[in-house]
N, C-alpha and C positions, 0 to 999 in steps of 0.2 A: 528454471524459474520456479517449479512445485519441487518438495521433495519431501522423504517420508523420514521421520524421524521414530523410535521406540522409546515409551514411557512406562514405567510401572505410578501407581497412583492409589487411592483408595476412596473410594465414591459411594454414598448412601445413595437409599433407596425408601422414598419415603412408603409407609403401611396402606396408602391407599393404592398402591403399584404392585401389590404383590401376588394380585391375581393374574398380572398380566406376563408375557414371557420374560424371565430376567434377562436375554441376551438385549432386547428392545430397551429396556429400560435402564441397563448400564450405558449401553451407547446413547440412549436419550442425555444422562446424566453429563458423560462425559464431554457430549457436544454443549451442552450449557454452559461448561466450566471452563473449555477451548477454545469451541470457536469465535471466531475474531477477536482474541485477545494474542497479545504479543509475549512471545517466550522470547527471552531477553538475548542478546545475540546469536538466535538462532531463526528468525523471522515472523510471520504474520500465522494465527492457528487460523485453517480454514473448515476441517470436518474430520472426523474418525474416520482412516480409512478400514482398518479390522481391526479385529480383538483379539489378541494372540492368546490368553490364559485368564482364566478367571476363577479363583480358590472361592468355596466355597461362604455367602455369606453370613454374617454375624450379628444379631442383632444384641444392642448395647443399653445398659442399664438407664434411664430417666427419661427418653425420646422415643422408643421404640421401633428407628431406623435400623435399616438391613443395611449391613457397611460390607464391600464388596471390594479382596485384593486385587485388581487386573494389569495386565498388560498388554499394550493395544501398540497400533501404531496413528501416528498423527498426518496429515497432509498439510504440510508448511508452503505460506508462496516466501522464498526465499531466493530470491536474485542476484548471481555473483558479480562482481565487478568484472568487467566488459562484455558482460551478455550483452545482446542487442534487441529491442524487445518492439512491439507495435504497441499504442494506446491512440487513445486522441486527446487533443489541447481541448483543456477545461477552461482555463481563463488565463490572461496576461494583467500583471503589474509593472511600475517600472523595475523592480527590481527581479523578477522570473517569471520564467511561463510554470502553468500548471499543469502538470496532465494525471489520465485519468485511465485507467485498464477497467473502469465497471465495479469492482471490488474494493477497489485500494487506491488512494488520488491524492497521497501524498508525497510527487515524486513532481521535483522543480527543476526547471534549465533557469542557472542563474546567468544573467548576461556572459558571463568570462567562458561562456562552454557554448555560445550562442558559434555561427559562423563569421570568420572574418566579413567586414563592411555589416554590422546589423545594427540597428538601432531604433531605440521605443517610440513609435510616433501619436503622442498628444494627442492627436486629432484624434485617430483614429483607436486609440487605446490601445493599441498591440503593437510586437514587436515586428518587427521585417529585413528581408535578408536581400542585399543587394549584391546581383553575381557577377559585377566587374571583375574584371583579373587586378588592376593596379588599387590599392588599399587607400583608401577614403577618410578624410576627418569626420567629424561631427558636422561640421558646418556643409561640408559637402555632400554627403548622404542627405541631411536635411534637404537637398534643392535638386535632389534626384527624380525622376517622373515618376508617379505614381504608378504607371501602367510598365516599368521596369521593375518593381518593386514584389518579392516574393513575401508577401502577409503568412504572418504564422496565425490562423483564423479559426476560433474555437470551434470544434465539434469536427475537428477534419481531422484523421489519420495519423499519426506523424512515428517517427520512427527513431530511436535512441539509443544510446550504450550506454550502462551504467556506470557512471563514473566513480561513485563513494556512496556509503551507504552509512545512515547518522543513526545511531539511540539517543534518549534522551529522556531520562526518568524524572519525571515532574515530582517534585515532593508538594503535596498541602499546605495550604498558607493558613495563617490565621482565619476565625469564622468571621465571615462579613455579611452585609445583607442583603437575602438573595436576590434582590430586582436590581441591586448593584450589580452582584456577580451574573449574574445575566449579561447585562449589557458591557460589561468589560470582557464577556465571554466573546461577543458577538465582534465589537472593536478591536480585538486579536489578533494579528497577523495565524492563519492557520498554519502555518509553516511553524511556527514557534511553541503552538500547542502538540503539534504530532509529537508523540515518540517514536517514532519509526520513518526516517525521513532518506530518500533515493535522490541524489543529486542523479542527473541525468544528461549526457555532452551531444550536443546536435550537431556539432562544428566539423564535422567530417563529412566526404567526397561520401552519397547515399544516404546519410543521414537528415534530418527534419522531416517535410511533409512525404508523404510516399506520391502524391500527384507529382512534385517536382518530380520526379524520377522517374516514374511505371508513364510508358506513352501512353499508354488508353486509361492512366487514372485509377488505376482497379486498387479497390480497397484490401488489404491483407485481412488475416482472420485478427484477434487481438480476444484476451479472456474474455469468457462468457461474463455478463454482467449481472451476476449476481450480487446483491446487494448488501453489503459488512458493513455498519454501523461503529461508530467510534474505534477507529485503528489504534487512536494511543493508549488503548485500556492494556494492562497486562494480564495476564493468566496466572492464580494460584500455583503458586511451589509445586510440581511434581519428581519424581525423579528420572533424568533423563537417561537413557540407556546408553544412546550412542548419537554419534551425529548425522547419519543415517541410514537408515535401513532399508534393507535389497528387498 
């Protein structure tokens, strides 16, 4: 789920930092320019894990920044197709459940990856899994008991394999104005704004809530809940070294 990729790059340093230690202040830099932004098929930047080399800096004619060669390594959460990972359900729609690892919450179970017999009940806003053995219409789940009925119920555990893993690079539209673009921000499906988006398949024997499963209920660990703002921002061009680093 993390992994460490190596970059070389070049990072200023602005005049009022140079009294302080330059090791501090490139990783300051570097973290600004990374973290939580998205290197483009290669996953989500989360923090400089070290700094492998750092030539000495230059300062350059009209700004009077200290421009500094390095090469660091990075800490990527990047998830492969059929890892099996713990979060908990954010929210449900009719069209997917949300879930949420703390860091990162754009990652949908779209009905077709749900388990057989499940279906979104109205009432109750969420989706639910009904564990007959013989396979149920619509009509018939519909008139199922409630109190047979497995709720996928936000802020609970649930557990997943990654099924496909989506990019999607937003380009700029014309200027408009901005108390418009606010409220068309807001009326968005957030699944369509991510650039970074994790299908996720629950429909497997251990898979969905972890209570269906663990007798006594017990929670697994799932990422710290560290808190990344705007997942679909990208990260400035660096150059990447390799795809990852030991």
């Amino acid at each position: 789920m993390f992994n460490l990729i190596a970059i070389k790059d070049t990072v200023p340093v602005a005049p009022k930092a140079f009294g302080l230690d330059p090791a501090l202040c490139i990783q300051d830099a570097l973290n600004k320019k990374f973290s939580n932004k998205l290197i483009p098929e290669r996953g989500l930047g989360l923090s400089v894990y070290d700094i492998l080399t750092a030539e000495d800096g230059r300062v350059t004619w009209g700004n009077g920044q200290m421009f500094y060669k390095v090469s660091f390594r990075l800490m990527l959460f990047a998830p492969f197709v059929g890892e099996v990972i713990v979060g908990k359900v954010l929210a449900c729609t009719p069209e997917y459940i949300r879930i949420t690892l703390g860091f990162f919450e754009d990652i949908y179970v779209p009905q077709s990856l749900l388990p057989p017999n499940s279906m979104y009940d109205e009432n109750e806003r969420r989706f639910f899994w009904y564990s007959g053995e013989e396979p149920l219409d619509a009509k018939d789940l519909a008139n199922t008991l409630k109190s047979e009925r497995f709720y996928f119920d936000p802020g609970e555990p649930i557990r997943f394999r990654v099924d496909s893993i989506e990019w999607h690079e937003h380009e700029p539209g014309p200027p408009v104005d901005r108390t418009q673009q606010n409220e068309e921000e807001e009326e968005k499906d957030p699944k369509e704004k991510a650039g970074y988006v994790i299908l996720a398949d629950v429909s497997e024997q251990g898979l969905g809530l972890t209570n269906w499963w663990d007798e006594g209920g017990e929670e697994e660990e799932y990422a710290d809940e560290k808190e990344y703002a705007d997942e679909g921002e990208y990260a400035d061009e660096g150059e990447y070294v390799d795809e990852e680093a030991e």
